[in-house]
C-alpha positions as CSV (number, residue, x, y, z in Angstrom):
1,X,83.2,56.9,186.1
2,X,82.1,55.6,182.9
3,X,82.8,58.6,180.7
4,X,86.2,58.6,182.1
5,X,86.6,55.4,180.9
6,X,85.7,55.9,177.7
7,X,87.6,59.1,176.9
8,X,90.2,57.1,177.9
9,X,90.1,54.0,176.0
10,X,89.2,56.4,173.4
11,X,92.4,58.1,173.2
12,X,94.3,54.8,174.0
13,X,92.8,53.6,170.4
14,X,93.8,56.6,169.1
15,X,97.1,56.3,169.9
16,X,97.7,52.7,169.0
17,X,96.3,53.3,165.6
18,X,98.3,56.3,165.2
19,X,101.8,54.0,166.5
20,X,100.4,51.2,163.6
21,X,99.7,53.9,160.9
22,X,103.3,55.1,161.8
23,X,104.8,51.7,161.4
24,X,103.4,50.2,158.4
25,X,104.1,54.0,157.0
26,X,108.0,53.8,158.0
27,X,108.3,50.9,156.4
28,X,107.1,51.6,153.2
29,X,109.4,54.8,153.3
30,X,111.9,52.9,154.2
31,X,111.2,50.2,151.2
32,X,111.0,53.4,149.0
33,X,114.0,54.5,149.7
34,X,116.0,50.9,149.4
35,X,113.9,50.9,146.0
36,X,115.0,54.3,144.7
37,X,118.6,53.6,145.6
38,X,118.4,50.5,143.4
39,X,117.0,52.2,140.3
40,X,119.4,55.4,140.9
41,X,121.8,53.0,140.9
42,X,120.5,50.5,137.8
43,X,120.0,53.8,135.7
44,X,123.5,55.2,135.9
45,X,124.5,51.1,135.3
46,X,122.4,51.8,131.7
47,X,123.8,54.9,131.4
48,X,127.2,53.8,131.0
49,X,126.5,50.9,129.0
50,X,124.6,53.2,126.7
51,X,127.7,55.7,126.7
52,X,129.3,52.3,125.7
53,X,127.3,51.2,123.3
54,X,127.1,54.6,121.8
55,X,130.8,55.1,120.8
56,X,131.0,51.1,120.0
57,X,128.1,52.1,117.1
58,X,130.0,55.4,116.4
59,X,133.3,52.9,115.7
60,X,131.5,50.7,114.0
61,X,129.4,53.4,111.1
62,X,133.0,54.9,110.8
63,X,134.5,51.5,110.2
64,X,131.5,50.8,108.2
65,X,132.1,54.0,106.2
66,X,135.8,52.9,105.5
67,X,134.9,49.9,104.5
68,X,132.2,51.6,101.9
69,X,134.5,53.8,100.5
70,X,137.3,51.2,100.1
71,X,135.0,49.4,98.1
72,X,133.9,51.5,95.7
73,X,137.7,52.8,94.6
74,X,138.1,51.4,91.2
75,X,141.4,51.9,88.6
76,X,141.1,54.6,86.0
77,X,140.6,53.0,82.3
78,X,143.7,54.6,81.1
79,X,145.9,53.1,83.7
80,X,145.8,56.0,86.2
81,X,146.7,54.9,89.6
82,X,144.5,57.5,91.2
83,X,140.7,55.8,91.8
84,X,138.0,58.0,92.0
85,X,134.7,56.3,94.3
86,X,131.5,56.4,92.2
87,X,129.1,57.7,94.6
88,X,125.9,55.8,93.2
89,X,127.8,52.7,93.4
90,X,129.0,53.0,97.1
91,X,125.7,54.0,97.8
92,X,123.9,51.2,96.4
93,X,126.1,48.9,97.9
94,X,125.5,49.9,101.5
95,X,121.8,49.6,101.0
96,X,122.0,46.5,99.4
97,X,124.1,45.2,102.6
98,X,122.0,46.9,105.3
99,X,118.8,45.5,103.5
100,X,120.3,41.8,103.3
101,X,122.7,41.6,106.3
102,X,124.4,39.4,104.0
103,X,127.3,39.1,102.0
104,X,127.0,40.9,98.8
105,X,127.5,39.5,95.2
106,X,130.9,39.3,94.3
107,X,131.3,41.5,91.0
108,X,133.9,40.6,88.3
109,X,136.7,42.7,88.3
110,X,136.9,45.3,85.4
111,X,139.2,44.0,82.8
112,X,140.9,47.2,83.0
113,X,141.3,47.2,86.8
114,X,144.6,46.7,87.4
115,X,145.5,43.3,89.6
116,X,147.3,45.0,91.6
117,X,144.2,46.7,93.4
118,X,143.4,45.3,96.3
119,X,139.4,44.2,97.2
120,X,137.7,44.1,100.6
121,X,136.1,40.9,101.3
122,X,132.6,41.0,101.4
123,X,132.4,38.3,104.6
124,X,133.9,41.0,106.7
125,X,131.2,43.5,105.8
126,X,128.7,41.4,106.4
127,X,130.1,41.0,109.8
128,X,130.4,44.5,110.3
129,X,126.5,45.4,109.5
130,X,125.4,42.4,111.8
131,X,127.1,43.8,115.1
132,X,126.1,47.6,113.8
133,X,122.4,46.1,113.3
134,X,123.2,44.1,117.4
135,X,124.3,46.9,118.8
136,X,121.6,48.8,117.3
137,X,119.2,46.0,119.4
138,X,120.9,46.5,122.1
139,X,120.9,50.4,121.8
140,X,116.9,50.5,122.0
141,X,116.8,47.8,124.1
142,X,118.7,49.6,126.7
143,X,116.6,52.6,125.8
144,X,113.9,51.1,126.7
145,X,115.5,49.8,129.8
146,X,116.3,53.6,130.9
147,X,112.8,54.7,129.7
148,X,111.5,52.3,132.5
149,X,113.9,52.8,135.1
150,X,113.3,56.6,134.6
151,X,109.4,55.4,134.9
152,X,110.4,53.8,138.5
153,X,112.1,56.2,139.5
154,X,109.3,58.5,138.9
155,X,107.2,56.1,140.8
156,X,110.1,56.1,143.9
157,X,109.8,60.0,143.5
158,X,106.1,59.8,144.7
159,X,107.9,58.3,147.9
160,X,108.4,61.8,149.0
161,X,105.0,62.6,149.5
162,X,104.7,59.4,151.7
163,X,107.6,61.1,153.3
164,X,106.1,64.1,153.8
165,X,102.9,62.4,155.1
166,X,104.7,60.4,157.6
167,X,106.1,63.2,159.4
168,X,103.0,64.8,159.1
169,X,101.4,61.6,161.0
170,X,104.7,61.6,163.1
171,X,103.8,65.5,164.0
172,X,100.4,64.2,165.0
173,X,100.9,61.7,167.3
174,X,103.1,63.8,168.9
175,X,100.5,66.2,169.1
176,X,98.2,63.7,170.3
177,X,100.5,61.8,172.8
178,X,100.8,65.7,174.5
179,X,97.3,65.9,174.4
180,X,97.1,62.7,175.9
181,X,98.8,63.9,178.6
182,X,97.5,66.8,179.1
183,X,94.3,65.5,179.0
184,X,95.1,62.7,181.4
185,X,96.9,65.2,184.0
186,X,93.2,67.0,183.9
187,X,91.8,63.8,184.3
188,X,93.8,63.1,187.9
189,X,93.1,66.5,188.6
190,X,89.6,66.2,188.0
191,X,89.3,63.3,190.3
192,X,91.2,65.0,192.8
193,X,89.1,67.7,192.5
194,X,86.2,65.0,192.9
195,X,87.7,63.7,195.4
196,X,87.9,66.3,197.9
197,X,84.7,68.0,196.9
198,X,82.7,64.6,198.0
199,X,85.2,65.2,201.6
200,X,83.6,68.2,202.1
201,X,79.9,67.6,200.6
202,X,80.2,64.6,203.3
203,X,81.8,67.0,206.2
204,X,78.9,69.8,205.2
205,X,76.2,66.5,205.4
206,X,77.5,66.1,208.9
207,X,77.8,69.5,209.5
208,X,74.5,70.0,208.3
209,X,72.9,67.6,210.3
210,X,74.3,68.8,213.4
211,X,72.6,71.7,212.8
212,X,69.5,70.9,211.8
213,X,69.4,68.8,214.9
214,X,70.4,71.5,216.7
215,X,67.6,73.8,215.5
216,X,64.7,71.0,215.7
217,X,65.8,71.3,219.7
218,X,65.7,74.7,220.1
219,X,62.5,74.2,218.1
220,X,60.8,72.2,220.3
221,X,62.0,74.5,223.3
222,X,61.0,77.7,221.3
223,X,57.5,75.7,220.7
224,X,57.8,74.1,224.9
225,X,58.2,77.9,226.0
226,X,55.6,79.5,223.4
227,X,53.3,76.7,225.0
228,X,53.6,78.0,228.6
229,X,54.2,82.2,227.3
230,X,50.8,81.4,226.0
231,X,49.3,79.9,229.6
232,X,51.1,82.9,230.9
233,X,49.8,85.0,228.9
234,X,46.1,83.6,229.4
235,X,46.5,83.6,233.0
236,X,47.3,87.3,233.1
237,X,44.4,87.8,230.6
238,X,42.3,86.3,233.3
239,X,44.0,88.5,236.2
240,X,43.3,91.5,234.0
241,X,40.4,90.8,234.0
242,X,39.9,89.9,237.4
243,X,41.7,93.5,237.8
244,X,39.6,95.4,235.7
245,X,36.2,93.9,237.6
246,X,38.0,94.9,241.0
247,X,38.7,98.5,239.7
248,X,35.9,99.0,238.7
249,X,33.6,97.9,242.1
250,X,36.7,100.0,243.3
251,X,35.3,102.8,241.4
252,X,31.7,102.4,242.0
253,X,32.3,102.1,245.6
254,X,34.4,105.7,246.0
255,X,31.9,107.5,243.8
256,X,29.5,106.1,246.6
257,X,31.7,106.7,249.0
258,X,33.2,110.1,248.1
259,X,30.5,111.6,246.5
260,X,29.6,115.3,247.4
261,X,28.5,115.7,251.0
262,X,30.2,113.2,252.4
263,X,32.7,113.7,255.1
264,X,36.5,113.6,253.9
265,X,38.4,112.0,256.6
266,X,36.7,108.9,255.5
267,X,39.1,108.4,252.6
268,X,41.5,105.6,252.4
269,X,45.3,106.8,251.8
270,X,46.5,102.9,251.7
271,X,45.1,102.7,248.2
272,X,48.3,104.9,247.5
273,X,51.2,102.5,246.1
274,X,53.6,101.7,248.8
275,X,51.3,103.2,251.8
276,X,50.3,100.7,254.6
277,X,48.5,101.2,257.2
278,X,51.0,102.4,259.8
279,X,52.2,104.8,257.3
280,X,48.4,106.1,256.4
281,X,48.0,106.5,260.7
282,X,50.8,108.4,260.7
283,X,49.8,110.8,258.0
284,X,46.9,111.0,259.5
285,X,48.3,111.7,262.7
286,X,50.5,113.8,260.7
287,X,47.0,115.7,259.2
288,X,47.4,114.5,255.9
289,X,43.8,112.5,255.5
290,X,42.8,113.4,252.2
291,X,44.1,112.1,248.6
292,X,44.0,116.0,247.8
293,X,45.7,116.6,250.6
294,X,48.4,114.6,250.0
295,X,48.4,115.8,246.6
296,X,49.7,119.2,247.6
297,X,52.2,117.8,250.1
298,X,55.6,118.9,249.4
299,X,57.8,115.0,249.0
300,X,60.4,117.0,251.6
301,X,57.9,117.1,254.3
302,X,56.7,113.8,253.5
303,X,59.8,112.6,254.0
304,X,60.8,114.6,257.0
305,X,57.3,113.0,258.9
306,X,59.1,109.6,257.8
307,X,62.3,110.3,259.5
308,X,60.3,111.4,262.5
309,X,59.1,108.3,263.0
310,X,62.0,106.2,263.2
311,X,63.9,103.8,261.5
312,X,61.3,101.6,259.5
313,X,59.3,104.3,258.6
314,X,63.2,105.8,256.4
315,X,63.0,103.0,254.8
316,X,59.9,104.4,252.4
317,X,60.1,106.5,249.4
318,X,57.1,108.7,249.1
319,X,58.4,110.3,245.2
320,X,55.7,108.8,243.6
321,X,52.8,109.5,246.3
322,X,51.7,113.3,245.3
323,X,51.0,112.2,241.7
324,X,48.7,108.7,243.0
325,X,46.8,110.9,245.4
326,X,46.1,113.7,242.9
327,X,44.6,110.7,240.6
328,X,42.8,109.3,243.2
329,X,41.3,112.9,244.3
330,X,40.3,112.6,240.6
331,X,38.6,109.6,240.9
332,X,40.5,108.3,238.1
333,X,41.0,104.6,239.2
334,X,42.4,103.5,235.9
335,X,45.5,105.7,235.9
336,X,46.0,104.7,239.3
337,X,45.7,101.5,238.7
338,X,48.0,101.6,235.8
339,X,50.5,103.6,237.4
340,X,50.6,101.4,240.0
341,X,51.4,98.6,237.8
342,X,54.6,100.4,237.2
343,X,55.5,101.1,240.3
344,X,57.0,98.8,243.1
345,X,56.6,100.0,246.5
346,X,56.0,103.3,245.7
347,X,58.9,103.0,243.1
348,X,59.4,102.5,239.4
349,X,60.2,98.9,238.7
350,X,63.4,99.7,237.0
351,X,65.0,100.5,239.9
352,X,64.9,97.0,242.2
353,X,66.5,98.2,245.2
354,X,64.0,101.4,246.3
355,X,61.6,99.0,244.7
356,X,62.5,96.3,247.7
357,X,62.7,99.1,250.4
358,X,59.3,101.2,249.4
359,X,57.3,97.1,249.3
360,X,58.5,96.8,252.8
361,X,57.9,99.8,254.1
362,X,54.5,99.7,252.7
363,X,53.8,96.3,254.3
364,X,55.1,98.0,257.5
């Protein structure tokens, strides 16, 4: 995927430029360090010398400040042998030297100074105050030298903070390399997890499709049988119909026929559910020839008239006769009618088997 790619090249940069800032960082510590060895090393080289230089001034002032004070001893007028240096003249002799760096005027000897007194040359004090005013040179030139060694080695100082930096980018691409890592594991996990989730969004696809094509089927028979419930159900629209027209000439021909006055034996018991007409001759042979008549028969003598008359007559269950006639002596056709619709043979429909028996005994 594309953003994949481009967290990844994204931390690959990172990285890289974290490995380069590391290197070219390393290396300057490293050149820090070679460079502050060198001027630790170059400053306690000048310190020595200047230790060096320090006691070769100190011999040289003291040599200096013999030589003064054997110069200014002069003989006593008298002839004493003890000299006593005149400070102004010792004085103004080393200034007069220092100023000049050269040799000083020679004075005549005092006529009273003895010859025996010995003089310092002036040459070798001369000499003296030119290596004091050299090694004074050299003194602040090495000075100077330490003053800017101690400068650089300030400078190499700062390398510690580059120091300190580095291992603080060091600690960060460590922390980024694990991040990396981490972030590259949740990468493969991710597209594992990808992966497997388009697996099972293309198994649930098929899945799916198998069902739906399931359904549209049972669809189309759902809508096939709907379709022919609906005939069905149109069809016995048109029988109830055909029903109710029948009951009701049913109707209007017993009120003609039954009405008041008229003789009873006239009345037809095969109306009765699961009554033919061999049972209804023998009921009638039996006396029963009315509907109220065979509303008030007791279902044990009905049945005991059946068993009288042989084997196919058993085979009938009159239960359900006493309750037909009494709604026929009524004259109520339509609760005939519909409890006859609920009755087979003579029988609820529930129970198939009487049901079978009572049809064909009724037929009988």
């Amino acid at each position: 995927m594309d953003w994949q790619s481009l967290l990844i090249g994204s931390f690959i940069g990172l990285v890289v430029g974290l490995i380069i800032a590391w290197l070219y960082w390393r290396g300057k510590l490293e050149q820090a360090r070679t460079t502050e060895a060198q001027l630790r090393k170059q400053i306690a080289d000048a310190q020595d010398d200047f230790k060096i230089l320090r006691g070769q001034l100190a011999e040289q002032k003291q040599q200096l400040a013999q030589l003064s004070a054997t110069r200014g001893v002069s003989a006593d007028p008298q002839g004493d042998t003890r000299g006593v240096a005149s400070p102004p003249a010792a004085e103004t002799f080393a200034a007069t030297a220092a100023a000049t760096h050269q040799s000083p005027v020679k004075t005549q000897p005092d006529q009273a100074t003895k010859p025996s007194q010995t003089a310092i040359p002036d040459d070798d004090l001369a000499t003296q105050l030119a290596n004091i005013d050299s090694l004074s040179g050299e003194l602040a030139k090495t000075g100077a030298d330490i003053d800017a060694l101690r400068s650089q080695l300030l400078a190499a100082n700062r390398s510690e903070s580059l120091r300190s930096l580095l291992e603080k980018r060091e600690q960060d691409l460590m922390a980024c390399t694990a991040e990396n890592e981490y972030l590259s594991g949740a990468l493969s996990n991710a597209d594992l997890n990808i992966a497997m989730l388009d697996s099972q969004l293309t198994e649930f696809r098929r899945g799916y499709q198998v069902v739906v094509n399931t359904l549209a089927a049972e669809l189309a028979r759902a809508v096939v049988d709907l379709e022919m419930t609906q005939e069905k159900l149109s069809d016995a629209t048109v029988q109830k119909k055909a029903l109710v027209v029948q009951i009701t000439a049913l109707e209007t021909a017993a009120d003609a026929r039954y009405s008041e006055g008229d003789p009873v034996e006239d009345e037809d018991l095969a109306v009765i559910e699961g009554i033919g007409p061999k049972i209804m001759a023998l009921l009638n042979d039996g006396g029963i020839v009315t509907f109220e008549q065979l509303a008030d028969s007791e279902i044990t003598d009905l049945k005991a008239l059946l068993n009288e008359a042989g084997s196919p007559y058993q085979m009938a269950n009159p239960d359900s006769w006493p309750r037909q006639a009494r709604l026929a002596a009524k004259r109520d056709w339509a609760g005939l009618q519909a409890l006859k619709e609920e009755l087979v043979g003579g029988v609820r429909k529930p129970d198939e088997a009487e049901g079978d028996i009572s049809t064909n005994s009724g037929i009988a």
